[in-house]
KEKE-3310 file (N, C-alpha, C; in steps of 0.2 Angstrom, whole numbers, plus 5000, padded with zeros to 4 digits):
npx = (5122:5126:5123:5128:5124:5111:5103:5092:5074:5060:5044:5032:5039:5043:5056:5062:5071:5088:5091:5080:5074:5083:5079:5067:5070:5072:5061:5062:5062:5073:5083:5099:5111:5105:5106:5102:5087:5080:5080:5073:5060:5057:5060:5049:5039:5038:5036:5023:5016:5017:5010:4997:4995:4998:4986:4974:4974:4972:4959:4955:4955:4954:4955:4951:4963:4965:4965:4978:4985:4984:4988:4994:4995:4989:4998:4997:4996:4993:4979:4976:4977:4972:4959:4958:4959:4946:4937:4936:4941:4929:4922:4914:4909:4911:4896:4886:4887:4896:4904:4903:4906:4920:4921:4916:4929:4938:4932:4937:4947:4938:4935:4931:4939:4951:4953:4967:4976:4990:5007:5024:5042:5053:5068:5076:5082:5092:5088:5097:5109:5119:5127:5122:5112:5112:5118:5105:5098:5104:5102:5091:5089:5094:5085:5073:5077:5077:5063:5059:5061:5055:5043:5036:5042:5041:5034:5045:5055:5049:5047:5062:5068:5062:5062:5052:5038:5029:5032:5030:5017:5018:5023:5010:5001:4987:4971:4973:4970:4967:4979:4986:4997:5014:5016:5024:5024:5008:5007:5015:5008:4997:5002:5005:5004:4988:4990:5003:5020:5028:5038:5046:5057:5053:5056:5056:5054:5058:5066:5069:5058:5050:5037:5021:5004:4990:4976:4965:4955:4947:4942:4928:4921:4916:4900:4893:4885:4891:4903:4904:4900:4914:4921:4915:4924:4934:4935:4929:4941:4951:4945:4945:4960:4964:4957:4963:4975:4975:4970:4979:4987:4985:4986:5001:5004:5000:5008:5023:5038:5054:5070:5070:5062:5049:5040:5050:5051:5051)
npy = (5231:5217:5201:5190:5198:5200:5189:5175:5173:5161:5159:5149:5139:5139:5149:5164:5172:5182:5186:5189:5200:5210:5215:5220:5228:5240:5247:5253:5266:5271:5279:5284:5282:5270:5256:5244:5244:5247:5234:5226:5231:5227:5213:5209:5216:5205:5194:5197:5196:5184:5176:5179:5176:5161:5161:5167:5155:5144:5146:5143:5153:5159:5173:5183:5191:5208:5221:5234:5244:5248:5234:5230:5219:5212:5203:5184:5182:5195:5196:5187:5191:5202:5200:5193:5202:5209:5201:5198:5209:5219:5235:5251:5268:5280:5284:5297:5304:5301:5306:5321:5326:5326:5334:5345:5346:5355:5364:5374:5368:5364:5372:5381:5386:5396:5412:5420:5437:5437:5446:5444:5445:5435:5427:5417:5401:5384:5372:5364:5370:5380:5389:5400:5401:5407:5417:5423:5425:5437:5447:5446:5451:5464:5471:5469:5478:5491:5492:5492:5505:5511:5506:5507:5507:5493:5487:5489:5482:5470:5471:5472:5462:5452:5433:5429:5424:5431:5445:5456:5456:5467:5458:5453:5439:5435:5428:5418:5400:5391:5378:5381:5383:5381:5372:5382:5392:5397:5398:5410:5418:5418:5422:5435:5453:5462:5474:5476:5477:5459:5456:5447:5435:5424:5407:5394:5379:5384:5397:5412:5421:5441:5445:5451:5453:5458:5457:5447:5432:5423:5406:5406:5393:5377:5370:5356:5348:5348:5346:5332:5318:5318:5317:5305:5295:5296:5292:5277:5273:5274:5265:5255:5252:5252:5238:5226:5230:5224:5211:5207:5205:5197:5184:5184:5180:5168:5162:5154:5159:5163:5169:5185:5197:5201:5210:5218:5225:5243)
npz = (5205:5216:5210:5221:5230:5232:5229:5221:5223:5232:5227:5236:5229:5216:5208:5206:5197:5201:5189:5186:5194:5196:5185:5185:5195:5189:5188:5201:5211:5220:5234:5230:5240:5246:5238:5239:5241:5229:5224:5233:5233:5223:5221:5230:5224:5212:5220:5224:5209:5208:5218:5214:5201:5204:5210:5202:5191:5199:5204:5190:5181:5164:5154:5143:5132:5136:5124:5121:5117:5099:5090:5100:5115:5133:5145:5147:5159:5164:5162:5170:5181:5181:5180:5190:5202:5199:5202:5215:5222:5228:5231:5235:5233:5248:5259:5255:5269:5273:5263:5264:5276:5272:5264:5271:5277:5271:5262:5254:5246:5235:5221:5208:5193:5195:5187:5178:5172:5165:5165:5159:5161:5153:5158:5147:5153:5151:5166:5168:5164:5175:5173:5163:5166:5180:5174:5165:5181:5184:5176:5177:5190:5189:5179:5187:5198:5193:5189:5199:5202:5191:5187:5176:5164:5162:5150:5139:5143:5143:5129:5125:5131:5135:5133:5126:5116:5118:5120:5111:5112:5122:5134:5138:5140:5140:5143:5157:5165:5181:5181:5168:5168:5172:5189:5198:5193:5195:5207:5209:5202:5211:5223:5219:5220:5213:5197:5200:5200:5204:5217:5218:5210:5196:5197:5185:5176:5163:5165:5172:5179:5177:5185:5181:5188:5180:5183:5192:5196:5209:5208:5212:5228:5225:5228:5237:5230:5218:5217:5223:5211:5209:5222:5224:5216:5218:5231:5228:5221:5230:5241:5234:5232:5246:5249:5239:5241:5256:5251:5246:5253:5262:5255:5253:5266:5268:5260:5253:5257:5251:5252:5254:5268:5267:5277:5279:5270:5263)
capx = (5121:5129:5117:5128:5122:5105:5099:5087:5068:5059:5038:5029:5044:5044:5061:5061:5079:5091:5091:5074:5073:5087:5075:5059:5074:5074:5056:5058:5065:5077:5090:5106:5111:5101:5107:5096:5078:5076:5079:5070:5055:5057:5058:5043:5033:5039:5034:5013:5014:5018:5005:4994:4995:4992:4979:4970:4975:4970:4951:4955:4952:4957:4950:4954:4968:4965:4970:4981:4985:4983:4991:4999:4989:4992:5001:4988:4996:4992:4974:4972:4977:4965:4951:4957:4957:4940:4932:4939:4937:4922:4921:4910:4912:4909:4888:4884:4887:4905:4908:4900:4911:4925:4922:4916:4934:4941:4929:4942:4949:4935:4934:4932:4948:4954:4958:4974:4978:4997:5011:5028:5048:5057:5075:5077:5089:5089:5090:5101:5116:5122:5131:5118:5103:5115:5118:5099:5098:5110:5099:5083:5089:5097:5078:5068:5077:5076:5057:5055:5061:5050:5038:5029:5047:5040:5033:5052:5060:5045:5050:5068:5072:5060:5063:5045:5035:5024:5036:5027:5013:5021:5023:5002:5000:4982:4968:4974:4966:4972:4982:4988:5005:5015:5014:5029:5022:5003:5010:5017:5000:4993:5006:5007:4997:4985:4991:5008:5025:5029:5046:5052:5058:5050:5060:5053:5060:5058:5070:5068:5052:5048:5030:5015:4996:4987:4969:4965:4949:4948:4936:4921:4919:4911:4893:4896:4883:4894:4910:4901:4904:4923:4921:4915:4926:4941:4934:4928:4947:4956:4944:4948:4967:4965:4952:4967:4981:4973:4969:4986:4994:4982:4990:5007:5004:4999:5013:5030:5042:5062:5077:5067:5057:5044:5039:5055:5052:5046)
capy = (5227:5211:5195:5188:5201:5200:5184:5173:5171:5157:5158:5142:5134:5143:5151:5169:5173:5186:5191:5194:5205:5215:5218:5224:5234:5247:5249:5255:5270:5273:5284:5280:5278:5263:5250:5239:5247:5244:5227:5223:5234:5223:5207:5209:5216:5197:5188:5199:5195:5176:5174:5182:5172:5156:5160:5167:5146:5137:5147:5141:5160:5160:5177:5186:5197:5213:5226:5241:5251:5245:5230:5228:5216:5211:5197:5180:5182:5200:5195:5183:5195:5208:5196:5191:5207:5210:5195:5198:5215:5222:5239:5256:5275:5280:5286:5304:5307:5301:5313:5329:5326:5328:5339:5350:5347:5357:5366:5379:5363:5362:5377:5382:5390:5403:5417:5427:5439:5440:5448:5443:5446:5430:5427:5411:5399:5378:5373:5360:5374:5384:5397:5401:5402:5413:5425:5426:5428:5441:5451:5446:5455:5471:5473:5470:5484:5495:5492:5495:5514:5516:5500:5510:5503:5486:5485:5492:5479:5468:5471:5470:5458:5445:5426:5425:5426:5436:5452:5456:5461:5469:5454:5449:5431:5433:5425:5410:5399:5386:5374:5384:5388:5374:5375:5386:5400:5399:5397:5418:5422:5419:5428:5443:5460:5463:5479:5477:5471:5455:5459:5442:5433:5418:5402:5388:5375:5390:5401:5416:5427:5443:5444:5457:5450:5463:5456:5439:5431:5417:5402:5402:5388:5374:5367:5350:5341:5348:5340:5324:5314:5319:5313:5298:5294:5296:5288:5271:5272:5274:5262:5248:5251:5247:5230:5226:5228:5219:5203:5205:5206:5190:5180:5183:5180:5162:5160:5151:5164:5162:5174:5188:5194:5204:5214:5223:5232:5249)
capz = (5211:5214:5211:5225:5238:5232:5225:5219:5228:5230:5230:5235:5225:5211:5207:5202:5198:5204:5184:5184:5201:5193:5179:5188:5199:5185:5187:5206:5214:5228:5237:5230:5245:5245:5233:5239:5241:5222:5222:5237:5231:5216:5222:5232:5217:5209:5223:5221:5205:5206:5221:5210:5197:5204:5212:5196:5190:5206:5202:5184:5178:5157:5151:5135:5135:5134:5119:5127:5114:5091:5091:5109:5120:5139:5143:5147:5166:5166:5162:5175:5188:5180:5182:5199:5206:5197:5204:5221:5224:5227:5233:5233:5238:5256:5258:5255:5275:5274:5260:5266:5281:5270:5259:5276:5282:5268:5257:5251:5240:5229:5218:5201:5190:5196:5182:5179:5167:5169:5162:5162:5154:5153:5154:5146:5154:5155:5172:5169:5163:5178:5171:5158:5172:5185:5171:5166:5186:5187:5172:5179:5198:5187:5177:5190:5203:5188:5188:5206:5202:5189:5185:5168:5161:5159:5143:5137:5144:5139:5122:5124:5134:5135:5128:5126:5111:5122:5119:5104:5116:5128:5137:5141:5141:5139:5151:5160:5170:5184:5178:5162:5170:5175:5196:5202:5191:5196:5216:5210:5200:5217:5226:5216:5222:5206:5197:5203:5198:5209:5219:5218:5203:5200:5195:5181:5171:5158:5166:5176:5174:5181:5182:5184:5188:5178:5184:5195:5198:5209:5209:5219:5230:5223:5230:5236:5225:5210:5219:5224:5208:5210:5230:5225:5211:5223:5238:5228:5221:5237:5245:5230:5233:5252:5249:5236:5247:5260:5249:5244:5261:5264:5249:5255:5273:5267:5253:5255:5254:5255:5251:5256:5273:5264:5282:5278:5262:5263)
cpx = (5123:5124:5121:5127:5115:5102:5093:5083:5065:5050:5031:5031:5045:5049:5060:5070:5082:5090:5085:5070:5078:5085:5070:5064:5073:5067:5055:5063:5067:5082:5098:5111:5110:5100:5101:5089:5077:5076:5074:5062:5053:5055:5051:5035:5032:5035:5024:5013:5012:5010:4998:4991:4994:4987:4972:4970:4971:4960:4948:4953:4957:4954:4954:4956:4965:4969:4971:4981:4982:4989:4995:4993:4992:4993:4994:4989:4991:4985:4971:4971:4972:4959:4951:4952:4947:4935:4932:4938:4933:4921:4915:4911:4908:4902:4889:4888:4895:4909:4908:4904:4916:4927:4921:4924:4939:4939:4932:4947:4947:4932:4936:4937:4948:4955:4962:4975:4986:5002:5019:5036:5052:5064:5078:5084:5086:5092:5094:5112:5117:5123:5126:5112:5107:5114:5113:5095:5100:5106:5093:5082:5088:5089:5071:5071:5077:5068:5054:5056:5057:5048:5036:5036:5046:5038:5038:5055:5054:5049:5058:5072:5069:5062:5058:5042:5028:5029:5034:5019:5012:5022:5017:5002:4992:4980:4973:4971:4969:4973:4985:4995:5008:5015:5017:5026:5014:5003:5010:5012:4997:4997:5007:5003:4995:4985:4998:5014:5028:5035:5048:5051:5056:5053:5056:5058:5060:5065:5067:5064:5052:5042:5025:5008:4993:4979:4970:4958:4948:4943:4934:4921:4913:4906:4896:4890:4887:4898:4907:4903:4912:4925:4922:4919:4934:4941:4934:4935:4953:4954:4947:4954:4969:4961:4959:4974:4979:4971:4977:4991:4991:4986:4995:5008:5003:5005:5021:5034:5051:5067:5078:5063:5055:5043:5043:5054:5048:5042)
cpy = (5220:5205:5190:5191:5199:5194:5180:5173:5166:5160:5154:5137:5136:5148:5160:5170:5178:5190:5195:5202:5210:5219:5222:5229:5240:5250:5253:5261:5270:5277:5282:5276:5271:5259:5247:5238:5244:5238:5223:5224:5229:5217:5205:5211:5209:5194:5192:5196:5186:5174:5175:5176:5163:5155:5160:5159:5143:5138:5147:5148:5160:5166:5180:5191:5200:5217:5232:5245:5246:5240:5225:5225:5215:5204:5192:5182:5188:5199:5191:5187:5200:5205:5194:5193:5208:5205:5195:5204:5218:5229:5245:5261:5274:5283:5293:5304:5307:5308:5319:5331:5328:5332:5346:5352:5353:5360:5372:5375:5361:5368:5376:5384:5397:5406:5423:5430:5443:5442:5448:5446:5441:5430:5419:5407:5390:5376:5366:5363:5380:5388:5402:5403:5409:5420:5427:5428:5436:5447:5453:5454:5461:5473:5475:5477:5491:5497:5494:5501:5513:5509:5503:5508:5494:5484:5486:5485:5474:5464:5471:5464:5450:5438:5426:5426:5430:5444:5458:5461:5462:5466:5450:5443:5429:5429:5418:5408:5394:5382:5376:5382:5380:5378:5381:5394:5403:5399:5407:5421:5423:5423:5435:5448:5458:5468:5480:5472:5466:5458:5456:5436:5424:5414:5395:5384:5380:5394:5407:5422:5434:5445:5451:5454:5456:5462:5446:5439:5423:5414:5403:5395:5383:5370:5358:5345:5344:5345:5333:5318:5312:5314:5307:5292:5291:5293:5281:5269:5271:5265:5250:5247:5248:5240:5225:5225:5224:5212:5202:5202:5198:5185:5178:5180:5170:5157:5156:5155:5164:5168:5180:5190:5203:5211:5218:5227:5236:5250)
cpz = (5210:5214:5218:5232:5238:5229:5222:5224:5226:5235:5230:5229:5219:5211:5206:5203:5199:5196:5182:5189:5198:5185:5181:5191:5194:5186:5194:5209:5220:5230:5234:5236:5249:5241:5232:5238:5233:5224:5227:5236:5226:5216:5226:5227:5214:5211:5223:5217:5204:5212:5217:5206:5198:5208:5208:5194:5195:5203:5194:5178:5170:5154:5144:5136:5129:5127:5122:5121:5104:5091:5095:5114:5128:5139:5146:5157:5168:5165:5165:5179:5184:5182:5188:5204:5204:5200:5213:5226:5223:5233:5231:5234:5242:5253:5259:5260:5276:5271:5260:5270:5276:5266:5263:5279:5279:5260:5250:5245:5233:5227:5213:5200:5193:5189:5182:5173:5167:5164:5165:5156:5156:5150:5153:5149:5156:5160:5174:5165:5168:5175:5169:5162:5177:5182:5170:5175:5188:5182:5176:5184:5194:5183:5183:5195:5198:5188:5192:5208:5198:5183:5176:5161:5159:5153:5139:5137:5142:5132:5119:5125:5136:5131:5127:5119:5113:5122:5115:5106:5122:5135:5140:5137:5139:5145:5151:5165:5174:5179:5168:5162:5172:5184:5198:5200:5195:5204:5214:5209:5206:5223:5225:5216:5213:5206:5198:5199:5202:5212:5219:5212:5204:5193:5192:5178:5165:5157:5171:5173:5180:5180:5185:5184:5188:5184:5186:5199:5202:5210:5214:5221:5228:5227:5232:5232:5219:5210:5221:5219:5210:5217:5229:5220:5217:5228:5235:5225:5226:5241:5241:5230:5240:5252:5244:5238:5251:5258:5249:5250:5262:5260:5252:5262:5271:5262:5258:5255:5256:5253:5253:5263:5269:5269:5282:5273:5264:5258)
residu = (UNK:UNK:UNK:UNK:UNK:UNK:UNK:UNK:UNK:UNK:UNK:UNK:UNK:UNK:UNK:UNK:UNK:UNK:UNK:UNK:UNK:UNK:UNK:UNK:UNK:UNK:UNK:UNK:UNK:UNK:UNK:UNK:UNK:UNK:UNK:UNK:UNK:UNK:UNK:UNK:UNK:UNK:UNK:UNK:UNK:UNK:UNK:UNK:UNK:UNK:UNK:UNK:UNK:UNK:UNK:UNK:UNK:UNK:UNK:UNK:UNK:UNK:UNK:UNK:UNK:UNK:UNK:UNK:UNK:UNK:UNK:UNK:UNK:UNK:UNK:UNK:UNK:UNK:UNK:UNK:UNK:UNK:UNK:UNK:UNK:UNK:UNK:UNK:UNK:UNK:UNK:UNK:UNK:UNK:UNK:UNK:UNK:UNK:UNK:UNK:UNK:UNK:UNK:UNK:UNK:UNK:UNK:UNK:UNK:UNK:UNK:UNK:UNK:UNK:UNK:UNK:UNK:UNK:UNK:UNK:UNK:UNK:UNK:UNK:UNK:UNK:UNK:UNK:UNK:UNK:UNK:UNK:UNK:UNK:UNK:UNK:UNK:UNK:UNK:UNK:UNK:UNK:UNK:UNK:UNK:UNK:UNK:UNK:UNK:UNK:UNK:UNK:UNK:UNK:UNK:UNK:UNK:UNK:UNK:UNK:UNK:UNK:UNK:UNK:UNK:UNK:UNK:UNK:UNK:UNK:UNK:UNK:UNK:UNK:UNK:UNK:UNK:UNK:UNK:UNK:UNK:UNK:UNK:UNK:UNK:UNK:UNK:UNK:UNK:UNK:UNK:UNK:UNK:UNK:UNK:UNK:UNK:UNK:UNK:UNK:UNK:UNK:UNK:UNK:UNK:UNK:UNK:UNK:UNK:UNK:UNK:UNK:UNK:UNK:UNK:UNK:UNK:UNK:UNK:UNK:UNK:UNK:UNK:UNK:UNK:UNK:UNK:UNK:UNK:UNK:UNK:UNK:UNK:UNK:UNK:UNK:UNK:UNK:UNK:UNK:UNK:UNK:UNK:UNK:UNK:UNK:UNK:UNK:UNK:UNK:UNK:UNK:UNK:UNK:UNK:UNK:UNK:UNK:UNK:UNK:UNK:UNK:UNK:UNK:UNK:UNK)
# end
């Protein structure tokens, strides 16, 4: 991107540079199509962070920078703006009543693991080699219509033809519980009759599986005072992201802001 499309900002006289906006750019995603989105995205992070910062200053806030990882501390800025926000924002989670309402609007949400005991024969392929994936496609289709004459053939091909280290025992995967699988596969464990071989091959960054759900137990719905922490954990988070944005939005609304019109960035 050219610094002459895109330029420097200036907030409440304060410079930030075109070379600096094309540095936070890398931190923002956009459509290629869209040049510009990063940069704009970017520059607008700039100009938070700078309003930010002297406001933490104006209210003289010096705190002690934090330690992130052994060794590695935040910068002193990023310690004001911690402290800012902290001093600034003060929110709660919603009251019981708000959260019963919402946990009433969708109680099929809040459920235990599900359990699967599944069985599959993987045609290894990585999904950034065409060739390589079509032809484990092209085996997958030829195994699986074979099975669909005569299923009691799985544990054969199992043992022939899987990539899996599960081949060994006749392709069981052993129990699994939600979240085992990566999603694409436990989307088919829940799609798949129990007892039966799936009829449609199911696609992972792995490669292409054909799968059987021996046995599948699905979580009971859980009670909402067991989910209530969890409510309220999510609600008093949500609610400090909007308290948060809207001091933010207030800063800037007050701020000097040139090169940019903020109200434009998505």
């Amino acid at each position: 991107m050219s610094a002459a499309l895109f330029p420097e900002i200036t907030v409440n006289g304060t410079t930030i540079s075109a070379a600096s906006i094309a540095a936070e750019a890398q931190n923002h995603n956009a459509p290629k199509a869209k040049p510009g989105l990063a940069w704009r995205r970017a520059a607008r992070a700039l100009a938070i962070r700078q309003v930010l910062i002297e406001e933490a200053r104006k209210r003289g806030l010096n705190p002690q920078q934090q330690e992130l990882e052994p060794g590695k501390f935040e910068t002193v800025e990023d310690a004001q703006i911690r402290e800012l926000l902290a001093e600034v924002v003060n929110v709660s989670a919603d009251d019981d009543a708000t959260l019963q309402a919402t946990y009433d609007k969708d109680p099929d949400s809040y459920r235990a693991p599900s359990l699967y005991q599944p069985s599959h024969i993987l045609f290894a392929a990585d999904p950034g080699d065409a060739e390589t994936r079509q032809a484990a496609y092209n085996r997958a289709i030829q195994v699986l219509d074979d099975l669909k004459e005569n299923p009691r053939r799985f544990t054969d091909f199992a043992r022939s033809e899987s990539a899996c280290a599960s081949k060994d025992a006749d392709g069981q995967l052993g129990q699994l519980t939600s979240g085992d699988t990566v999603p694409e596969f436990e989307r088919a464990m829940d799609a798949a009759p129990v007892g039966a071989i799936y009829d449609q091959l199911v696609d992972t960054r792995f490669g292409i599986h054909i799968l059987r759900v021996d046995e599948r137990a699905e979580g009971a719905v859980l009670p909402f005072e067991t989910v209530l922490p969890r409510l309220q954990a999510a609600s008093e988070k949500a609610n400090w992201a909007k308290a948060a944005h809207d001091y933010v939005s207030g800063l800037l609304d007050q701020a000097d802001i040139a090169g940019i019109d903020l109200a434009a960035v998505a």
